[in-house]
N, CA, C and O atoms as a GROMACS GRO file, in nm:
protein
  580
    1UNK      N    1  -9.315  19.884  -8.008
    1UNK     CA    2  -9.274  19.763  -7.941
    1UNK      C    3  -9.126  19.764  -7.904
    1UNK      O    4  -9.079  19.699  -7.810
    2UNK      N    5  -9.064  19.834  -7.977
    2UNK     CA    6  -8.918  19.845  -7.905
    2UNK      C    7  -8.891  19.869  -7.796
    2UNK      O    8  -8.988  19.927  -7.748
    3UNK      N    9  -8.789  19.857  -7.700
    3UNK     CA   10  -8.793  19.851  -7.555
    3UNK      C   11  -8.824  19.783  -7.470
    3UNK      O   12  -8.782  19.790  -7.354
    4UNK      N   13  -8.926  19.682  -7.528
    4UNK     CA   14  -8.991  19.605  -7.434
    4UNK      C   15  -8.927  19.501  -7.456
    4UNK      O   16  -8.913  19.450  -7.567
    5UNK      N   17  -8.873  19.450  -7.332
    5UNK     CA   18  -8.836  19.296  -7.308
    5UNK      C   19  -8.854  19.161  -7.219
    5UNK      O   20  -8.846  19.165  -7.097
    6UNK      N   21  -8.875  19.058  -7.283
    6UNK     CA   22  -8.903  18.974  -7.190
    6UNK      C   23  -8.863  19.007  -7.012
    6UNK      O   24  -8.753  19.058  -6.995
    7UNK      N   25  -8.937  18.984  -6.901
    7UNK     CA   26  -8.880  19.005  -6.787
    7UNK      C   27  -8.788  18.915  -6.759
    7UNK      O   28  -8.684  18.943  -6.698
    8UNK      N   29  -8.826  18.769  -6.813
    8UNK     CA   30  -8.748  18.690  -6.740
    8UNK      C   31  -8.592  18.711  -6.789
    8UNK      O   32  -8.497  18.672  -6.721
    9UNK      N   33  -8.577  18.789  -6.936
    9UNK     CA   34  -8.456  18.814  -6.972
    9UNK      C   35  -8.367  18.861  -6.883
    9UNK      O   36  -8.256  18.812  -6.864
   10UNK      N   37  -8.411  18.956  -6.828
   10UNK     CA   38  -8.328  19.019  -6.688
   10UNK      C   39  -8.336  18.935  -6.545
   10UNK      O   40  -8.254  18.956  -6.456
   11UNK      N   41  -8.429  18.852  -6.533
   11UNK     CA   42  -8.385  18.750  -6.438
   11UNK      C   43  -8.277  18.665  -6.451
   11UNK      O   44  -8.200  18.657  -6.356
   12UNK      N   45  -8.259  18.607  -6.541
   12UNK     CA   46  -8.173  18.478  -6.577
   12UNK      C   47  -8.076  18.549  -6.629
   12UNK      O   48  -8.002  18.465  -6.681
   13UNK      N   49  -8.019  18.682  -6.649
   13UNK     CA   50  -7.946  18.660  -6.738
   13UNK      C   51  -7.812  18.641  -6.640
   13UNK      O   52  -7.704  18.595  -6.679
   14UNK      N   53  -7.838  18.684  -6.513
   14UNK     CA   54  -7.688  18.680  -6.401
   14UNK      C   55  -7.710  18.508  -6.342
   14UNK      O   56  -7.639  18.481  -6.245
   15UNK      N   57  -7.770  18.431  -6.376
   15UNK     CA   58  -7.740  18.313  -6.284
   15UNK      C   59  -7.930  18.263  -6.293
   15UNK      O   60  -8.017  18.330  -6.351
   16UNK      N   61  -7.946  18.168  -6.239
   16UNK     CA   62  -8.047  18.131  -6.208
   16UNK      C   63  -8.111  18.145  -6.093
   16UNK      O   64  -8.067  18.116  -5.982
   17UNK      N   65  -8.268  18.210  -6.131
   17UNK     CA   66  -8.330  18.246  -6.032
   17UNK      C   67  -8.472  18.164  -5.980
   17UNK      O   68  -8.526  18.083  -6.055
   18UNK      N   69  -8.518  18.189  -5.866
   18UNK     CA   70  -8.629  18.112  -5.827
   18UNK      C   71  -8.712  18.151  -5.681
   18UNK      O   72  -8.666  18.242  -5.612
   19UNK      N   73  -8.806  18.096  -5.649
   19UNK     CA   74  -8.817  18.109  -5.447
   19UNK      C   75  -8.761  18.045  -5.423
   19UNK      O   76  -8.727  17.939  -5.476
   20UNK      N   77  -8.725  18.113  -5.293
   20UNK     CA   78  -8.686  18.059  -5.205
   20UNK      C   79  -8.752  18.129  -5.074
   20UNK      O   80  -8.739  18.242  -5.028
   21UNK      N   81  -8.826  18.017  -5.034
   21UNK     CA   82  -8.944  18.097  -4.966
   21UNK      C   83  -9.032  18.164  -4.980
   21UNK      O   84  -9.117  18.132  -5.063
   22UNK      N   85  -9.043  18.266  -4.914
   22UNK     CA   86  -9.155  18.316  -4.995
   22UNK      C   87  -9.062  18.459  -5.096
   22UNK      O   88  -9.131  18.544  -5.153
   23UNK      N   89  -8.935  18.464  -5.103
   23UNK     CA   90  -8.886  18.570  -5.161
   23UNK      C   91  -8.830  18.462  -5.335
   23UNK      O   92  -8.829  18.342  -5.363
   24UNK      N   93  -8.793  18.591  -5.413
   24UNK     CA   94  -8.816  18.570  -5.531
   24UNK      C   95  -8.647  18.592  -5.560
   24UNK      O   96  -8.612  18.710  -5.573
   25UNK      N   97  -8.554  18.499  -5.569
   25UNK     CA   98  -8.398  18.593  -5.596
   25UNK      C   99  -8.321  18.467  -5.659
   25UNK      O  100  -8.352  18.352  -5.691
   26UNK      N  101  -8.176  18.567  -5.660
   26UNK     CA  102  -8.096  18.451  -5.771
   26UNK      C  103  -8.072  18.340  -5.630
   26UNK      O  104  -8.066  18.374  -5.512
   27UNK      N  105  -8.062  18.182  -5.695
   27UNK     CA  106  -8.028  18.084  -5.617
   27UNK      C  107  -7.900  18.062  -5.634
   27UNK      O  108  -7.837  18.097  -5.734
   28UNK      N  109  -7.843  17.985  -5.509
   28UNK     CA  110  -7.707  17.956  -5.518
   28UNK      C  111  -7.691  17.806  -5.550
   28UNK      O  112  -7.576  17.766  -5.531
   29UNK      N  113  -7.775  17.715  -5.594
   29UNK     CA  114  -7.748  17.582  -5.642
   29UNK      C  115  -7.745  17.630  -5.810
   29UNK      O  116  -7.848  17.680  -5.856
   30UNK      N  117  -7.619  17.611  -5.905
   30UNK     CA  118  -7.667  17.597  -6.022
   30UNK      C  119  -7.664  17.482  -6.062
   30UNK      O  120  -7.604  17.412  -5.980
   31UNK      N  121  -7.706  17.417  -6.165
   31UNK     CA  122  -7.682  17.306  -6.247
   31UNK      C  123  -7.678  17.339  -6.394
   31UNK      O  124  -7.744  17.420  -6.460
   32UNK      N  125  -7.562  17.237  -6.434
   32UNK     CA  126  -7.568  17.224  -6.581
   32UNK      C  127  -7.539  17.122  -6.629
   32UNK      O  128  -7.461  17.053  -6.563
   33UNK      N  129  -7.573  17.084  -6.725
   33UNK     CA  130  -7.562  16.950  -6.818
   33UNK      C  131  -7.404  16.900  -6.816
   33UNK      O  132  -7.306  16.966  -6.851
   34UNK      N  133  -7.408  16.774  -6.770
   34UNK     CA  134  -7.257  16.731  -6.804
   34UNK      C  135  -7.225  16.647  -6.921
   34UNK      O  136  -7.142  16.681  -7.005
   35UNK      N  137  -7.297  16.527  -6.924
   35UNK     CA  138  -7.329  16.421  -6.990
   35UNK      C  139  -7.429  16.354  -7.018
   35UNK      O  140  -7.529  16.408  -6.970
   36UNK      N  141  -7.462  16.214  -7.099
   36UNK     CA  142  -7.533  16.170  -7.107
   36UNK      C  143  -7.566  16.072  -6.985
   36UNK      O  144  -7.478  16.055  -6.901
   37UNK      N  145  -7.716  15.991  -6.969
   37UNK     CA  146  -7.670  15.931  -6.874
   37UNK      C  147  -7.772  15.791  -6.987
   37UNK      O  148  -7.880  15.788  -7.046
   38UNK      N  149  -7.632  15.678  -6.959
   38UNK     CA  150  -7.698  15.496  -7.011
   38UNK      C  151  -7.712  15.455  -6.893
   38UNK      O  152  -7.696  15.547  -6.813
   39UNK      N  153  -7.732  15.363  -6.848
   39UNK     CA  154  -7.705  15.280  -6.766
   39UNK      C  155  -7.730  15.131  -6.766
   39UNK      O  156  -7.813  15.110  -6.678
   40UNK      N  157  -7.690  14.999  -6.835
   40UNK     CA  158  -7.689  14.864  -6.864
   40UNK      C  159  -7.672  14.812  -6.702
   40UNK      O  160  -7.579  14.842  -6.626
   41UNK      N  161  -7.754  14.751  -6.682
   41UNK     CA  162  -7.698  14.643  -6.556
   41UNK      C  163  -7.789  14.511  -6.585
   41UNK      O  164  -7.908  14.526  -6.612
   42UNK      N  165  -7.729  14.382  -6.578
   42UNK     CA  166  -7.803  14.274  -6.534
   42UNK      C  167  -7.770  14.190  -6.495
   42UNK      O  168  -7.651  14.192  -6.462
   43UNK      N  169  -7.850  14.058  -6.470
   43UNK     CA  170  -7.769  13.939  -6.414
   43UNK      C  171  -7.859  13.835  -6.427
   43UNK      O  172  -7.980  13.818  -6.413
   44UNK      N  173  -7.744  13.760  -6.463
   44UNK     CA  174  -7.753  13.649  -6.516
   44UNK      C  175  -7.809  13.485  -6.464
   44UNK      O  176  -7.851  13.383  -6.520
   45UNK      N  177  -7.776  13.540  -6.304
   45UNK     CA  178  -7.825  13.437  -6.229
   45UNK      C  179  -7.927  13.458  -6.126
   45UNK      O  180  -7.915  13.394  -6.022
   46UNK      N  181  -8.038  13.546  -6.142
   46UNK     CA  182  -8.117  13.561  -6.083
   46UNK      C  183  -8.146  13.425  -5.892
   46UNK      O  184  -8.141  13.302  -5.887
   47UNK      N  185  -8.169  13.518  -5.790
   47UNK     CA  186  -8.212  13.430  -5.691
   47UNK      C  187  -8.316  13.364  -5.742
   47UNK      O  188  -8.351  13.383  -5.859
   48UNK      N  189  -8.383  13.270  -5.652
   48UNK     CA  190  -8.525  13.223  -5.619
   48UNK      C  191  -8.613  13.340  -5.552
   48UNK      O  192  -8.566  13.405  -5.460
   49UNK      N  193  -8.768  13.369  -5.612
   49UNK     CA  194  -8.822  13.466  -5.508
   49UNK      C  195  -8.834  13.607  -5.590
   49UNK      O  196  -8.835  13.632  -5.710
   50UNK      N  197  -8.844  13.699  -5.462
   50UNK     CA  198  -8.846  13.858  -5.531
   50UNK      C  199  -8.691  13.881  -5.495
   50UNK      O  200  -8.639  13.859  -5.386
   51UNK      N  201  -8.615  13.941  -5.636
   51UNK     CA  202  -8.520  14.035  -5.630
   51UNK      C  203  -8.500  14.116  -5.733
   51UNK      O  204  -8.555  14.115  -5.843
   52UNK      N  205  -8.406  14.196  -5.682
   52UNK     CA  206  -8.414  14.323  -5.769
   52UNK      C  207  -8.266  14.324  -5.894
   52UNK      O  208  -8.169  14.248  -5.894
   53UNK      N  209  -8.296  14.430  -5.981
   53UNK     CA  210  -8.108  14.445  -6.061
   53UNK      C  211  -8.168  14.568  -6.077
   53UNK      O  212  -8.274  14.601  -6.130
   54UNK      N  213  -8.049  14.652  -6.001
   54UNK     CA  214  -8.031  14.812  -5.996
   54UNK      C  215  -7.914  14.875  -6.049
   54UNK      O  216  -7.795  14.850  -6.027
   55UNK      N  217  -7.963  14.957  -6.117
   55UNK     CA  218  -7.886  15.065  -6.166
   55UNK      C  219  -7.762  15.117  -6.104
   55UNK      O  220  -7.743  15.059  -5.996
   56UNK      N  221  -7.645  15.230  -6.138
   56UNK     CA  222  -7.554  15.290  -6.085
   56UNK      C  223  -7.648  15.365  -5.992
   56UNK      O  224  -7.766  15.394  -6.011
   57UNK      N  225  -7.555  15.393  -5.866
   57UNK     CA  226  -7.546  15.517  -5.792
   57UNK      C  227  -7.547  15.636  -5.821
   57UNK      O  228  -7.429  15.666  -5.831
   58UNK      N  229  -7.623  15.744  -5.844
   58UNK     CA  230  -7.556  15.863  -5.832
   58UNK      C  231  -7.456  15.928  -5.733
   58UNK      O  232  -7.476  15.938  -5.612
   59UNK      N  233  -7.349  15.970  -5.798
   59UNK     CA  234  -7.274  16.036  -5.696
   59UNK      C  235  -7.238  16.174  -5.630
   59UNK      O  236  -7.243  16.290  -5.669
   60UNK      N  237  -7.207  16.126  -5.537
   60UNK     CA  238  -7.232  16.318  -5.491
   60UNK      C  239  -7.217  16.427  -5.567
   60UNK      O  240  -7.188  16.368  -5.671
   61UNK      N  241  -7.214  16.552  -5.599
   61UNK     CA  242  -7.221  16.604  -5.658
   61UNK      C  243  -7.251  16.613  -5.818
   61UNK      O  244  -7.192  16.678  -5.904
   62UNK      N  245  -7.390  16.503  -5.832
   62UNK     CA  246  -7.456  16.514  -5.976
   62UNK      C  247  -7.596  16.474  -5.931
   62UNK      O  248  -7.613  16.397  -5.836
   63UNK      N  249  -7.704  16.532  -6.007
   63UNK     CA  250  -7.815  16.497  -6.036
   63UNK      C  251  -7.883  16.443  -6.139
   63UNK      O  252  -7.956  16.520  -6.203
   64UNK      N  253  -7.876  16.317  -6.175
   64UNK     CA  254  -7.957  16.240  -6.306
   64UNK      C  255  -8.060  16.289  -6.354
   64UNK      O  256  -8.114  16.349  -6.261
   65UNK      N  257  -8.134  16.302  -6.468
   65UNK     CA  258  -8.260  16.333  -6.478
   65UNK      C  259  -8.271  16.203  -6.594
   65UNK      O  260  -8.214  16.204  -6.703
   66UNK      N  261  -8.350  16.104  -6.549
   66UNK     CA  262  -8.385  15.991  -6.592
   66UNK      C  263  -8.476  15.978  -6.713
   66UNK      O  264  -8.574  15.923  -6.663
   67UNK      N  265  -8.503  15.994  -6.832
   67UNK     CA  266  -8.564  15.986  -6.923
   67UNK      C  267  -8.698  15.894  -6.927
   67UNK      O  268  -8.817  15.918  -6.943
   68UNK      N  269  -8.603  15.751  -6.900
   68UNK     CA  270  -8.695  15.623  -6.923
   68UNK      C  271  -8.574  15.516  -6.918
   68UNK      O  272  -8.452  15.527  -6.919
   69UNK      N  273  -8.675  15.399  -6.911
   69UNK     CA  274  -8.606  15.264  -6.827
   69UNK      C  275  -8.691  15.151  -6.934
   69UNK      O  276  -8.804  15.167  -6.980
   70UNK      N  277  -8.595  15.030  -6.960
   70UNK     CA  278  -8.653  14.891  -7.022
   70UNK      C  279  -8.622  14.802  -6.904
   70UNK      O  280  -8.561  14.818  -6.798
   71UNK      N  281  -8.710  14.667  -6.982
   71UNK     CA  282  -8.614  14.590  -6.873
   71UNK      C  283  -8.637  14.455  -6.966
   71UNK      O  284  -8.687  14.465  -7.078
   72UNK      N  285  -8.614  14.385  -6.936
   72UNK     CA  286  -8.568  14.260  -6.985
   72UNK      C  287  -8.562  14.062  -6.940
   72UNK      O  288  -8.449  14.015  -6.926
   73UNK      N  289  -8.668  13.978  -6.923
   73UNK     CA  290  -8.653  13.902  -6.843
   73UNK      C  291  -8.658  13.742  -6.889
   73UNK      O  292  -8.758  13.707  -6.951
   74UNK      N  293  -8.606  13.692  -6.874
   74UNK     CA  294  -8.579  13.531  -6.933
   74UNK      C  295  -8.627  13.423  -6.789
   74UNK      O  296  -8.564  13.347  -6.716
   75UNK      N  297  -8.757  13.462  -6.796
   75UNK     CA  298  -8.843  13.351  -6.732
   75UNK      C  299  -8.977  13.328  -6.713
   75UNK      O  300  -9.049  13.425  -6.690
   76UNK      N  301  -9.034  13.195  -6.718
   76UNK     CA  302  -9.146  13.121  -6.720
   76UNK      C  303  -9.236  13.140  -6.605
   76UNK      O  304  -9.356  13.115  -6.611
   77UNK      N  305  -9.166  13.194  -6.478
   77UNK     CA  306  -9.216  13.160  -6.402
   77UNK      C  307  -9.225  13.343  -6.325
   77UNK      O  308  -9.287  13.358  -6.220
   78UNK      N  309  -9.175  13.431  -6.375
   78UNK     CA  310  -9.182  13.577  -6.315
   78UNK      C  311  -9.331  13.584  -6.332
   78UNK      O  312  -9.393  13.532  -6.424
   79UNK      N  313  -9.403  13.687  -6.191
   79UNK     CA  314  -9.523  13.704  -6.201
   79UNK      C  315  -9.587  13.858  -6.220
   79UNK      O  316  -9.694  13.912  -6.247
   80UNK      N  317  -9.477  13.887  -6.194
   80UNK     CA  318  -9.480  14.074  -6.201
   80UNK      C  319  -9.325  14.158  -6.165
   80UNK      O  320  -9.246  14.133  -6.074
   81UNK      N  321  -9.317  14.247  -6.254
   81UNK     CA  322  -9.176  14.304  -6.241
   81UNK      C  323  -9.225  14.474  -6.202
   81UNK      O  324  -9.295  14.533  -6.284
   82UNK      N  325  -9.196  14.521  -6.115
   82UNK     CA  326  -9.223  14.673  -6.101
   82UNK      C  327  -9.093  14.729  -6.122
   82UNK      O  328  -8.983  14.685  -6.090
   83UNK      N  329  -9.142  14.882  -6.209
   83UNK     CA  330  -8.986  14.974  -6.214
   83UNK      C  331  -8.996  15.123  -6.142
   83UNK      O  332  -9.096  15.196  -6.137
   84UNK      N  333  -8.869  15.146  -6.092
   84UNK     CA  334  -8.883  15.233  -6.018
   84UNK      C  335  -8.764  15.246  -5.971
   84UNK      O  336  -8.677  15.192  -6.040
   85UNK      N  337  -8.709  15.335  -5.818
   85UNK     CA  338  -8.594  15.362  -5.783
   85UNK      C  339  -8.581  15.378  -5.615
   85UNK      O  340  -8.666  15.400  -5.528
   86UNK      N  341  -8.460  15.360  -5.613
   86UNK     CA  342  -8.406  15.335  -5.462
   86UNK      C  343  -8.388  15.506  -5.433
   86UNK      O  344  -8.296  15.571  -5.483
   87UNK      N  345  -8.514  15.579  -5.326
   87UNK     CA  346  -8.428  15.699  -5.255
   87UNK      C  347  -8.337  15.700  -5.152
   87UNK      O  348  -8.275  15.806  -5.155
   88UNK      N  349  -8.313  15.651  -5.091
   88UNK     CA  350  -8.199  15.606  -5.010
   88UNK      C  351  -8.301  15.574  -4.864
   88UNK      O  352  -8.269  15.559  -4.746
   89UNK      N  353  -8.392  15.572  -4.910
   89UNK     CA  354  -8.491  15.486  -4.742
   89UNK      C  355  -8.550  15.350  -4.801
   89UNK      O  356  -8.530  15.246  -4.738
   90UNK      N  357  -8.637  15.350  -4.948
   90UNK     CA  358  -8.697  15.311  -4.955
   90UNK      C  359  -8.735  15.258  -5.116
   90UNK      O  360  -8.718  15.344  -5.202
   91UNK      N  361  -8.781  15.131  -5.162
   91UNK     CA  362  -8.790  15.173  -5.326
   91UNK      C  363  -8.898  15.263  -5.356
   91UNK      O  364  -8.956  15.291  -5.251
   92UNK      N  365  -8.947  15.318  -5.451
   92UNK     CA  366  -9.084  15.367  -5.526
   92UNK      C  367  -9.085  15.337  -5.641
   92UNK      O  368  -8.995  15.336  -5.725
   93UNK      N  369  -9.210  15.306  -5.648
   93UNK     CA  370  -9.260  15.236  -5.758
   93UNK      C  371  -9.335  15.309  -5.836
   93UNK      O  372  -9.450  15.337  -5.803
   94UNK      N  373  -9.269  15.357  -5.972
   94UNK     CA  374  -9.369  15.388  -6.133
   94UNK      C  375  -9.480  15.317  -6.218
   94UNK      O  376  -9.581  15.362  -6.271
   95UNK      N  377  -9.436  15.213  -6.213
   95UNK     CA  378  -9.492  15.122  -6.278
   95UNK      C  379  -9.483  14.962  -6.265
   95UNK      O  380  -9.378  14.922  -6.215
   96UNK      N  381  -9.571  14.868  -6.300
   96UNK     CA  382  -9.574  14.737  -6.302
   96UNK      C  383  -9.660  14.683  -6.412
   96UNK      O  384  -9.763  14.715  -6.470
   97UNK      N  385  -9.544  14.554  -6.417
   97UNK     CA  386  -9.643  14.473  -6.545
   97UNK      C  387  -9.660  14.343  -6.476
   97UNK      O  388  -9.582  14.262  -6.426
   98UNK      N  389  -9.775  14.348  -6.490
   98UNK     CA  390  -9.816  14.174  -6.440
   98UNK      C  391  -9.776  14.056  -6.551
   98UNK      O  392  -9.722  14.078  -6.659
   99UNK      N  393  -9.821  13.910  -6.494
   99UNK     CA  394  -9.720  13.848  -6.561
   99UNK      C  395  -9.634  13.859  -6.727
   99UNK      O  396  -9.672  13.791  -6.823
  100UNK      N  397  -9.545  13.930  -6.732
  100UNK     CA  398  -9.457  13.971  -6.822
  100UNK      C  399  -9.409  13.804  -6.892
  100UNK      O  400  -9.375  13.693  -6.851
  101UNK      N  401  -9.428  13.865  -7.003
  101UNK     CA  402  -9.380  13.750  -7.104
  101UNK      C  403  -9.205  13.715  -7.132
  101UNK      O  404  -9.130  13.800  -7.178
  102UNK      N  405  -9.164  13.593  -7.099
  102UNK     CA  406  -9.051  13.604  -7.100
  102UNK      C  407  -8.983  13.633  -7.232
  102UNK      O  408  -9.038  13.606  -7.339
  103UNK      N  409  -8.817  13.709  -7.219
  103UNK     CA  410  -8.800  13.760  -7.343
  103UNK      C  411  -8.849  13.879  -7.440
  103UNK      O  412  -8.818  13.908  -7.556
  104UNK      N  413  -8.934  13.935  -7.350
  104UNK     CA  414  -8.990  14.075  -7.393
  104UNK      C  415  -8.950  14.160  -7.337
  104UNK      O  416  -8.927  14.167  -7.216
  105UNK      N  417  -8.926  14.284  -7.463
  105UNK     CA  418  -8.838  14.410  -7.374
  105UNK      C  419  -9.024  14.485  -7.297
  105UNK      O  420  -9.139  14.461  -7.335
  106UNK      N  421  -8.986  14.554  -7.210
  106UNK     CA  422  -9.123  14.620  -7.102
  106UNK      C  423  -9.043  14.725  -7.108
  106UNK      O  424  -8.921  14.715  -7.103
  107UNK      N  425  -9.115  14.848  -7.122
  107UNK     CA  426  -9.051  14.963  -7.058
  107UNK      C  427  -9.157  15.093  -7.002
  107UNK      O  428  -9.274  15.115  -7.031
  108UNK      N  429  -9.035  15.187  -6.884
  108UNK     CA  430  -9.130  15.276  -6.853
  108UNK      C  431  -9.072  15.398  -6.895
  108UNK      O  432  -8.951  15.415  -6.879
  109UNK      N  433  -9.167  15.515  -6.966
  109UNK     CA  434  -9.092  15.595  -7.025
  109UNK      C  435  -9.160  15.698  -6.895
  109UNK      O  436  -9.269  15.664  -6.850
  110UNK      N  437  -9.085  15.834  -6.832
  110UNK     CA  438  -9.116  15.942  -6.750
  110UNK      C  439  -8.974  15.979  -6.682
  110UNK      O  440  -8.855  15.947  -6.682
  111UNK      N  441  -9.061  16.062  -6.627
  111UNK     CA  442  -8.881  16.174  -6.631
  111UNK      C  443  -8.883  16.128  -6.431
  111UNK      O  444  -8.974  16.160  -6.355
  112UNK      N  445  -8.792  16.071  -6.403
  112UNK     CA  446  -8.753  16.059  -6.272
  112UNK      C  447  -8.591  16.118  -6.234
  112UNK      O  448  -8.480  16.089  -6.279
  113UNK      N  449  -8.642  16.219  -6.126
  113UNK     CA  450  -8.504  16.333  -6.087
  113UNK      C  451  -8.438  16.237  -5.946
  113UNK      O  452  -8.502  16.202  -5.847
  114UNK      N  453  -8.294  16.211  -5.976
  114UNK     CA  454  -8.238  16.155  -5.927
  114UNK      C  455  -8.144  16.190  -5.779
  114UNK      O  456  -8.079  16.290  -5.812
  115UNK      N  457  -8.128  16.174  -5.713
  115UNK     CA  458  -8.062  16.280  -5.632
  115UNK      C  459  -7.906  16.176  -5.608
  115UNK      O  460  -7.882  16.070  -5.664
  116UNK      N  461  -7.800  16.266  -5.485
  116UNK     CA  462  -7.691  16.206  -5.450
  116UNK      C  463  -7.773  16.032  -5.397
  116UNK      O  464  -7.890  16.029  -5.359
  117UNK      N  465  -7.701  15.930  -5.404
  117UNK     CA  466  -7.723  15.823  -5.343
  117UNK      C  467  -7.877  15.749  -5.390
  117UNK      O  468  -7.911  15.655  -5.319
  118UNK      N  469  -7.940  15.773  -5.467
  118UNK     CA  470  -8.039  15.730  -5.518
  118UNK      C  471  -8.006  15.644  -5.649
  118UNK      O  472  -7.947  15.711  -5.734
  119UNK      N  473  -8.026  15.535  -5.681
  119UNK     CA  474  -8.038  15.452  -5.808
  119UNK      C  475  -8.175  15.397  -5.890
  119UNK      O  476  -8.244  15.335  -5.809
  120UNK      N  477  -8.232  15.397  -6.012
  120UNK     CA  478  -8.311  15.316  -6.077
  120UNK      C  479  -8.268  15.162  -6.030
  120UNK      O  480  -8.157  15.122  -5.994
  121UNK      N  481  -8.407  15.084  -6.044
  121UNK     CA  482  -8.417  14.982  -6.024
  121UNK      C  483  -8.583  14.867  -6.041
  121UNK      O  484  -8.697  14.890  -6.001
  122UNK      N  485  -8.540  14.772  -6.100
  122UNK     CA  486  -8.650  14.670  -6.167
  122UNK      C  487  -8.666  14.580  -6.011
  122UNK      O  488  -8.570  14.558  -5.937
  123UNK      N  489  -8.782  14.545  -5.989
  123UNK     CA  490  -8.788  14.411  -5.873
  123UNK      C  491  -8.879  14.332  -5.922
  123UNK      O  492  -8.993  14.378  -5.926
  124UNK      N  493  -8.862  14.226  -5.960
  124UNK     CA  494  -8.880  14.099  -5.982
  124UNK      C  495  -8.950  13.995  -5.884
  124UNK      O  496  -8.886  13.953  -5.787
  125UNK      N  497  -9.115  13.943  -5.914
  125UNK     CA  498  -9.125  13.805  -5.816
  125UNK      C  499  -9.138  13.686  -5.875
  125UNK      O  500  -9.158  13.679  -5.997
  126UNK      N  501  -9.129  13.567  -5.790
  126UNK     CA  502  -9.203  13.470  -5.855
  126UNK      C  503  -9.038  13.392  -5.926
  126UNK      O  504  -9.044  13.277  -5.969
  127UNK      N  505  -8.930  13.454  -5.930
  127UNK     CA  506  -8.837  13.400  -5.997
  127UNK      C  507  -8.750  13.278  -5.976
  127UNK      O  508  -8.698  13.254  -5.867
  128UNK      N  509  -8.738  13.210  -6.070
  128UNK     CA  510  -8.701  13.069  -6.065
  128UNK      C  511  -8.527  13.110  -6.040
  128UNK      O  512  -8.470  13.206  -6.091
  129UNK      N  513  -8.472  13.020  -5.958
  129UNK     CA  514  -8.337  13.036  -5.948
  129UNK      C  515  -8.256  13.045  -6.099
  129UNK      O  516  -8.306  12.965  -6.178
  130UNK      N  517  -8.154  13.118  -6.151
  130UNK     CA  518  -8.108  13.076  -6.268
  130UNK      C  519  -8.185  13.184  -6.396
  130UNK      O  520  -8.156  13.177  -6.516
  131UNK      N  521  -8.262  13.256  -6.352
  131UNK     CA  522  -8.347  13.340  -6.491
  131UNK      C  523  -8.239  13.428  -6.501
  131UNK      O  524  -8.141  13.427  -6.426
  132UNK      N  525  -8.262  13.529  -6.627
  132UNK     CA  526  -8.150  13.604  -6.653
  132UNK      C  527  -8.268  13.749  -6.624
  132UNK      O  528  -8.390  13.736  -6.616
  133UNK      N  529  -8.212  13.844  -6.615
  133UNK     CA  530  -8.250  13.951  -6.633
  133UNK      C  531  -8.168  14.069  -6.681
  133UNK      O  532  -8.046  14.058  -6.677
  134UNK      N  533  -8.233  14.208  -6.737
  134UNK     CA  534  -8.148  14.329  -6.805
  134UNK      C  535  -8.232  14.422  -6.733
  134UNK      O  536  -8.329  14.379  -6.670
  135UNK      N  537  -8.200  14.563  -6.736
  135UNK     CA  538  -8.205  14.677  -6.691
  135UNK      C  539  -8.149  14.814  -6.719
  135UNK      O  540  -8.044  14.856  -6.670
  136UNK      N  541  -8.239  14.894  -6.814
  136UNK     CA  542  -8.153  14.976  -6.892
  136UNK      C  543  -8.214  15.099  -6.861
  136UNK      O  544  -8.332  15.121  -6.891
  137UNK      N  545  -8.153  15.170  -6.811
  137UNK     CA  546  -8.206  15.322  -6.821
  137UNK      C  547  -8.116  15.403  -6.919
  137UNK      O  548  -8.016  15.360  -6.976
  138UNK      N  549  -8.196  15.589  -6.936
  138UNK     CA  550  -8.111  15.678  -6.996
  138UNK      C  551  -8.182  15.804  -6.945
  138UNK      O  552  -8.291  15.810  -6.889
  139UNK      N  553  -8.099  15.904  -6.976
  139UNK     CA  554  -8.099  16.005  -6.966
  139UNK      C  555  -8.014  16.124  -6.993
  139UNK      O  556  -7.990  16.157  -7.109
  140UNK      N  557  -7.959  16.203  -6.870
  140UNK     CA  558  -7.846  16.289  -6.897
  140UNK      C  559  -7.815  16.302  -6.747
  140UNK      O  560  -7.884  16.234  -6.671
  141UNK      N  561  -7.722  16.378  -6.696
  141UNK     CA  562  -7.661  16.372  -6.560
  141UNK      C  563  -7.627  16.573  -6.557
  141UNK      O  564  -7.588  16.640  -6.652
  142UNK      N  565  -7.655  16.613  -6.440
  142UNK     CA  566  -7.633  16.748  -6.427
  142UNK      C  567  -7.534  16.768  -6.302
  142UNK      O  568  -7.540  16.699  -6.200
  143UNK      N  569  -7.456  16.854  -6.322
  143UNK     CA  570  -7.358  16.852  -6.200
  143UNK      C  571  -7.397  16.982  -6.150
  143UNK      O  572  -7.453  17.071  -6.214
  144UNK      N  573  -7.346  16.982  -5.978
  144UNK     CA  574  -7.421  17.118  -5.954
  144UNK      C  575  -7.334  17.210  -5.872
  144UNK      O  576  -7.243  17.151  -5.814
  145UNK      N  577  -7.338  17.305  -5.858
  145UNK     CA  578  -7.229  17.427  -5.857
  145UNK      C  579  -7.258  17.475  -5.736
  145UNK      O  580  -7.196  17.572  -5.692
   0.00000   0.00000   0.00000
């Protein structure tokens, strides 16, 4: 058994490799771990209606990798809260809880990859002017080379 070594050992060991296309070689995007990623946002004075409380921005040159998200809501009258995130066209939606109990933490746990200009984000209907709401994600943040 000596001699023999993993292949991928000799792939990875100069940089990171992958397709690109239909060819098989080192890539020129790297990434590596910078930090953690929290993110707290809420508010306190909710509109009347559907609205949302969103997360930070990612900024150019980092990629989030989103763990999981809570959320948090102080009202009688919310009828459904969906979580999910802004790609820079449009929201998408992970998950929803129908009428959510006020004062209960909800959460969605799955791995959502974040790009430049994209944020997490909760949307809210049914809300009475004045409800409070929270919004918590985590993860880690990768910067890329």
């Amino acid at each position: 058994m000596s001699g023999i070594t993993d292949p991928a050992e000799e792939y990875f060991k100069d940089g990171i490799w992958g397709w690109d296309g239909s060819r098989w070689r080192k890539l020129n995007l790297l990434f590596g771990y910078n930090r953690p990623y929290n993110d707290l946002k809420g508010n306190p004075d909710v509109p009347a209606g559907a609205s949302d409380v969103a997360g930070s921005t990612v900024p150019e040159g980092e990629v989030w990798v989103v763990c999981g998200m809570a959320m948090y809501v102080v009202s009688a009258s919310c009828s459904l809260v969906r979580f999910g995130f802004w790609n820079g066209n449009t929201r998408v939606f992970c998950k929803e809880v129908q009428a959510p109990a006020s004062e209960r933490i909800y959460d969605f746990q799955g791995t959502l990859i974040l790009a430049a200009g994209y944020y997490i984000l909760i949307r809210m209907y049914n809300m009475t002017a004045g409800d409070d709401a929270i919004l918590y994600g985590w993860g880690y943040k990768m910067e890329t080379a």
